[in-house]
VMD Tcl script that draws the C-alpha trace (Angstrom):
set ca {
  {-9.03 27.10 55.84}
  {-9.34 30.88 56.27}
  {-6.12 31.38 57.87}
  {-4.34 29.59 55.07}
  {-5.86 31.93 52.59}
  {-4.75 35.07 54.15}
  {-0.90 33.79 54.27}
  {-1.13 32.85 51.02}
  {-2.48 36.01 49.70}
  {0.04 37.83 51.72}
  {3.11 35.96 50.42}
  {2.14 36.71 47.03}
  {1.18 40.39 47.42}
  {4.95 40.60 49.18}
  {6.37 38.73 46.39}
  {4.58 40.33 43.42}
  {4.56 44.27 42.78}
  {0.69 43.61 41.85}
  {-1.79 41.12 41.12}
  {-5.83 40.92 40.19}
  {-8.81 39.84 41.92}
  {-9.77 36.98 39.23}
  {-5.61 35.94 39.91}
  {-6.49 35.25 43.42}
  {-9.78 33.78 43.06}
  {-8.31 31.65 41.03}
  {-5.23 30.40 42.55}
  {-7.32 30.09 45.82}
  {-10.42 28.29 44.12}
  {-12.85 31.05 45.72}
  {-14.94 33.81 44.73}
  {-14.08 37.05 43.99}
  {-16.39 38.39 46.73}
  {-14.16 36.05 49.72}
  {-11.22 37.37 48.06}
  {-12.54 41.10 48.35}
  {-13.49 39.99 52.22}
  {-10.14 38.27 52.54}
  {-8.33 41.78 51.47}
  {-10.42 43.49 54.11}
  {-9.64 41.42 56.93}
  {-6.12 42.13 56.09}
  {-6.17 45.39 56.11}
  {-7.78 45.61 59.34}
  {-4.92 43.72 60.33}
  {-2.84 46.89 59.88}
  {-1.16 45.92 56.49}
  {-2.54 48.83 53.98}
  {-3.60 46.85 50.89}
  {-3.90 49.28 47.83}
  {-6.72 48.24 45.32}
  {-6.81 50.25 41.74}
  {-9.36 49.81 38.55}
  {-8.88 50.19 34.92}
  {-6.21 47.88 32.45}
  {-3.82 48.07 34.78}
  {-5.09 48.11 37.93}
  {-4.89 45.08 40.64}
  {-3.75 44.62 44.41}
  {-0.78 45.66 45.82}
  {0.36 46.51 49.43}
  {0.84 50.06 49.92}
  {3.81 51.59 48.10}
  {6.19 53.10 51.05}
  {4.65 50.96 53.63}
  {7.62 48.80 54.81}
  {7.55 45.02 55.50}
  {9.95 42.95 55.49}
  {9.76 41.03 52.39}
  {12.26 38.02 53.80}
  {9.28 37.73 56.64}
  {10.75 33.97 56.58}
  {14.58 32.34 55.92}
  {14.86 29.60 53.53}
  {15.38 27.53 56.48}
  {11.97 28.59 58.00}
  {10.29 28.14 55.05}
  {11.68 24.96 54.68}
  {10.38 23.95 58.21}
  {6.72 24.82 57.66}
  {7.25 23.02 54.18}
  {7.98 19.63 56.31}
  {5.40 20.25 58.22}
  {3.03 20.52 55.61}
  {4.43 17.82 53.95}
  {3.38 15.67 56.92}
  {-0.49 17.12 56.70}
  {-0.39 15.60 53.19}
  {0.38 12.01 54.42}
  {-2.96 11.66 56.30}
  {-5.01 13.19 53.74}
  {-6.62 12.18 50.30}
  {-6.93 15.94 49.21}
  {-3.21 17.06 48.44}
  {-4.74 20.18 49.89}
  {-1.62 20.94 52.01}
  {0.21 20.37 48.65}
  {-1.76 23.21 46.84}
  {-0.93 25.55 49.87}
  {2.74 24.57 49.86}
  {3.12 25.85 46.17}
  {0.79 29.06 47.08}
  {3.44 30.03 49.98}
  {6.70 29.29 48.01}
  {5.39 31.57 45.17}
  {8.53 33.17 43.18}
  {10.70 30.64 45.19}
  {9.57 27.32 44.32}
  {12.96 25.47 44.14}
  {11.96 25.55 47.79}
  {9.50 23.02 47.16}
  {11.94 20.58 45.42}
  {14.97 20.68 47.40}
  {15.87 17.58 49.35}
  {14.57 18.10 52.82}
  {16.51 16.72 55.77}
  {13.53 16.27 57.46}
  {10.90 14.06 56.80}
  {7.46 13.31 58.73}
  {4.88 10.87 57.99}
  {2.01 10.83 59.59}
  {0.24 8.20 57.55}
  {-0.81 5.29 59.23}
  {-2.50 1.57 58.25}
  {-6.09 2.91 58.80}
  {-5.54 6.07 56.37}
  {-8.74 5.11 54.23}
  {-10.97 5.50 57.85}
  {-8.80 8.04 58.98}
  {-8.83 10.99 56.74}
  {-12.66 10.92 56.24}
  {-12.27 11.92 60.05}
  {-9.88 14.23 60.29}
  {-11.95 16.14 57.15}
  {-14.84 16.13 58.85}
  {-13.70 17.43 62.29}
  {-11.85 20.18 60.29}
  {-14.86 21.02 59.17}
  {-17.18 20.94 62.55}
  {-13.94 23.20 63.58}
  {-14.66 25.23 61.49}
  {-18.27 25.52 61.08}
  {-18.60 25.37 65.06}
  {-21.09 22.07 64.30}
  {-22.13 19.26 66.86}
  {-20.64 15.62 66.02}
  {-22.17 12.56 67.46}
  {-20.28 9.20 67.09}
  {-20.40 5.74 68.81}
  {-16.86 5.37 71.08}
  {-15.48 1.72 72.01}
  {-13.35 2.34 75.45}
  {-12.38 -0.06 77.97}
  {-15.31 0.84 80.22}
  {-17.85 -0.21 77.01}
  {-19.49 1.13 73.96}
  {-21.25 4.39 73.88}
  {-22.74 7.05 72.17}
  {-21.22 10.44 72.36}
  {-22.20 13.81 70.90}
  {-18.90 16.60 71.11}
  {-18.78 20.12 70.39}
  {-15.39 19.62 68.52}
  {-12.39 22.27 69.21}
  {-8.91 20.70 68.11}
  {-7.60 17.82 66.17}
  {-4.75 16.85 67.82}
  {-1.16 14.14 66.78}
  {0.22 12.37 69.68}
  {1.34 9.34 71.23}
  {1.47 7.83 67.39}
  {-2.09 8.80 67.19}
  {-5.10 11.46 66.47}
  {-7.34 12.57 68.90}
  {-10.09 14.94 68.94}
  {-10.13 17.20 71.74}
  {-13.95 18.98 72.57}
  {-16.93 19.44 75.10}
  {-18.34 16.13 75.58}
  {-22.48 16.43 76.09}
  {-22.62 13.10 77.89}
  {-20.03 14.08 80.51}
  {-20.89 17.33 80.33}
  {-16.99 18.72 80.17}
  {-14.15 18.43 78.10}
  {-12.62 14.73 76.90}
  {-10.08 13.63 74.05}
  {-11.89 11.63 71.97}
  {-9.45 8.81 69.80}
  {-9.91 8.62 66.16}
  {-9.70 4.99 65.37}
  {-12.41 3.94 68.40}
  {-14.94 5.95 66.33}
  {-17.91 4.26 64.40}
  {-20.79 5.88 62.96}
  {-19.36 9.43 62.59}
  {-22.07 12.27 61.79}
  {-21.51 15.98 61.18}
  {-24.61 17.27 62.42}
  {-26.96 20.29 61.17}
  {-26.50 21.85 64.47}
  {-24.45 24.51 65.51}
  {-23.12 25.13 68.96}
  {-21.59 28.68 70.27}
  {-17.81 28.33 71.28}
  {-16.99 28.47 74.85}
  {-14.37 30.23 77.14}
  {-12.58 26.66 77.21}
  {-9.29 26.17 78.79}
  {-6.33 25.66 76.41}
  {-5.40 21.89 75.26}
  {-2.07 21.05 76.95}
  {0.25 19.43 75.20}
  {1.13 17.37 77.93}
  {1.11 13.82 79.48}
  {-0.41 15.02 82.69}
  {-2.73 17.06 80.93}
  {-5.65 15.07 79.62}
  {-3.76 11.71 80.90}
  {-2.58 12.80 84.56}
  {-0.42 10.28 86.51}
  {-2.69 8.55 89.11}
  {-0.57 5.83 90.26}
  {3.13 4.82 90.10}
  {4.40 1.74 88.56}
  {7.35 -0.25 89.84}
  {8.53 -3.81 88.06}
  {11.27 -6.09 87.44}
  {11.93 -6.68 83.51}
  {14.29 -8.92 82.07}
  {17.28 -7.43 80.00}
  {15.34 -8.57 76.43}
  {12.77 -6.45 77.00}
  {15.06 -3.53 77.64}
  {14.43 -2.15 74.35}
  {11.16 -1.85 74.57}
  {10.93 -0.18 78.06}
  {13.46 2.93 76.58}
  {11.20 2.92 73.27}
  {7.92 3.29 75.20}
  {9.04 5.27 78.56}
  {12.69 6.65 77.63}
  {16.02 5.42 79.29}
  {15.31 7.35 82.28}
  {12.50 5.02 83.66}
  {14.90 2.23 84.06}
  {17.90 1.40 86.40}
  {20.29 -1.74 85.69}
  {20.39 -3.75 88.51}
  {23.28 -6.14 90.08}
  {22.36 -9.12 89.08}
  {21.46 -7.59 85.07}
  {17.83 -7.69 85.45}
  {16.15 -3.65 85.04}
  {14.31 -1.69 87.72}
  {11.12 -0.07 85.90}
  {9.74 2.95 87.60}
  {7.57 5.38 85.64}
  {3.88 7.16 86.42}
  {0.79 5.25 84.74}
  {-2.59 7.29 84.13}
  {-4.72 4.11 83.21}
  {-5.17 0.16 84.82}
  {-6.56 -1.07 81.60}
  {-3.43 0.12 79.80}
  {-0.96 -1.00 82.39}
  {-2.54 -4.42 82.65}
  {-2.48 -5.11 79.07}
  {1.13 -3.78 78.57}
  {2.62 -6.28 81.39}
  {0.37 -8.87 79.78}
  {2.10 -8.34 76.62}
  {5.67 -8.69 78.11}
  {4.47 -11.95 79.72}
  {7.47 -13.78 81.95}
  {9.95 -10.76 81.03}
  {8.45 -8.48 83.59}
  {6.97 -9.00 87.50}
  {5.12 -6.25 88.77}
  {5.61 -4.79 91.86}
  {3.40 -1.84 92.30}
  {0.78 -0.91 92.45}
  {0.92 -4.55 94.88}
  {-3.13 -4.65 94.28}
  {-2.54 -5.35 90.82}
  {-0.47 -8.13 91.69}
  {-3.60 -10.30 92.34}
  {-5.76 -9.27 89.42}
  {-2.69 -10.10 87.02}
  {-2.35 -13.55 88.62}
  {-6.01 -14.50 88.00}
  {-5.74 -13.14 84.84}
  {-3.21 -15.28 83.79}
  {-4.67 -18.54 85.71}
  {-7.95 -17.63 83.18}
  {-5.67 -17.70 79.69}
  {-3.91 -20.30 81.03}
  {-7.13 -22.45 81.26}
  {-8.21 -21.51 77.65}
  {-5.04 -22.97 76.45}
  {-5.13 -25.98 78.74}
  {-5.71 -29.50 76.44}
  {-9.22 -30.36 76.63}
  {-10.64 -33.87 78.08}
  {-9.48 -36.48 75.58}
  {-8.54 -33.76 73.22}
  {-4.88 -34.22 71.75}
  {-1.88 -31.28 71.43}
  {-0.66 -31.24 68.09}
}
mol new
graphics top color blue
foreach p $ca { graphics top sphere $p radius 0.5 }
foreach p [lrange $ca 0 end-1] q [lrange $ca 1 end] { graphics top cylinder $p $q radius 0.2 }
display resetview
C-alpha cells in the first residue's frame, strides 16, 4: 500500500545520509516514476526532501532541517513489528515481512530479537481466507464494487458492497462497507462469503461515518439475557462474556446476566450448553427453546421396530 511506501522511504532517508532513485525503486519493487511521485507527496507533507544529479547525487532530507531521527523507541518499533508480524499469519504474500525489514533498516537486530509478544491471526480456513482479505485490500484501495453471495441466518443472498475497511474481531474478519441491497452500511463476515468478484466498476467514496470499534456499534444490545448455568459451564461463560456477567449463587449454581444483539445466536449458544443452563429471559424464548428441543429430541427417538445399538 501507498502509505507503507512513504514510511518506508522515510525511515531510510532518516537513517541514511543519501540514497538513489533506482535504490528505492528497487527495494520497494516500483518504478522510478512512483518513487519520484512518492518523494513529492512527501514533501508536500512539509518534510524538505533534497534531490541532486551527477555521480554522486541521490535523495536526502534537507541538510539543517531537524527531525528527530529516534521518531520511534526500540520498544515502539518493536510493537508495530508484532503487529506486523500478525498481518503475516493471514497472508500467503510475506508482504508484511518485506515491509518489516524496509522499516528496521540500519537496525535490523530489531527484527530478530525475541519478542514478548506474539499474535496470530491465522486461522483453519487460511487457504479461503487470504484470497479475501487480498482482494478487499485491493477494492480498498482501488475504490472498486465487490459482489458476493452471503449465507446468514435469515437465508442466502446476493450482495454487491462498496468496500471501506477490513476489520479483526470477535476471533474473526469482517468487511465493513455500503451495502447496495440495503442501501446503507453492514459488516459483511469473511468466511459466509462464496463467489467473491472484484468488479470493473468503480464507486466514489462517501462522507461515511467512522467504523466503531465497539460491541454496540454494528452489534447493538437489543435485548437482555438472564439464565441459570451450572458451575461446569462456568468456564465458558467468563471465556465468552468475562467474569463480570456472572454472580455465584447460594446454592453454587451461576446467575448469567449479559446484553445479546442477535436470537439466532443466543438460541444456538444455550442449545450448545444443553442441561447446564435454563433460560430465563427473554421468557418468550422460553417456549421456542422447548419446542426446539421436543423436535431434536424426536430425531433421536428409536424408530418403529428399529433397535439402539
Amino acid at each position: 500500500m501507498k502509505i507503507d511506501r512513504l514510511i518506508g522511504i522515510l525511515s531510510i532517508l532518516l537513517q541514511k545520509e543519501k540514497v538513489t532513485a533506482p535504490y528505492l525503486a528497487d527495494k520497494f519493487e516500483v518504478s522510478r516514476r512512483t518513487i519520484n511521485r512518492d518523494i513529492e507527496d512527501i514533501c508536500k507533507a512539509g518534510i524538505p526532501i533534497v534531490t541532486t544529479r551527477g555521480v554522486n547525487g541521490g535523495i536526502s532530507i534537507m541538510e539543517g532541517y531537524r527531525m528527530d531521527k529516534t521518531l520511534l523507541t526500540s520498544r515502539e518499533m518493536q510493537s508495530i513489528l508484532a503487529g506486523l508480524r500478525s498481518l503475516d499469519s493471514v497472508s500467503f504474500t510475506g508482504q508484511y515481512r518485506q515491509l518489516m525489514d524496509k522499516l528496521a533498516v540500519g537496525n535490523h537486530d530489531l527484527i530478530h530479537v525475541d519478542s514478548h509478544i506474539m499474535i496470530n491471526l491465522s486461522s483453519w480456513y487460511k487457504e479461503t481466507l487470504a484470497p479475501k482479505i487480498h482482494l478487499f485490500q485491493e477494492a480498498i484501495e482501488e475504490c472498486r464494487l465487490t459482489r458476493f453471495s452471503y449465507f446468514s441466518p435469515s437465508g442466502e443472498s446476493a450482495r454487491c458492497i462498496e468496500p471501506y475497511t477490513l476489520v479483526f474481531q470477535w476471533s474473526s474478519w469482517y468487511v465493513w462497507g455500503y451495502c447496495c441491497l440495503r442501501e446503507d452500511y453492514r459488516m459483511f463476515k469473511l468466511n459466509r462469503m462464496a463467489d467473491l468478484e472484484l468488479c470493473q466498476e468503480h464507486f466514489t467514496k462517501r462522507d461515511m461515518p467512522a467504523y466503531e470499534n465497539e460491541p454496540t456499534g454494528p452489534f447493538p444490545v437489543r435485548f437482555q439475557v438472564k439464565a441459570i448455568c451450572q458451575p461446569a459451564v462456568k468456564w465458558r461463560i467468563i471465556e465468552e462474556f468475562g467474569i463480570e456477567s456472572l454472580k455465584e449463587m447460594e446454592d453454587g449454581r451461576i446467575l448469567f446476566q449479559a446484553g445479546y444483539s442477535d436470537k439466532e445466536n443466543l438460541m444456538g449458544w444455550v442449545l450448545s450448553l444443553g442441561s447446564q443452563i435454563e433460560l430465563l429471559e427473554p421468557e418468550a424464548f422460553r417456549k421456542e427453546l422447548a419446542e426446539t428441543a421436543g423436535r431434536i429430541c424426536g430425531l433421536y427417538q428409536p424408530k418403529d421396530g428399529a433397535s439402539v445399538i
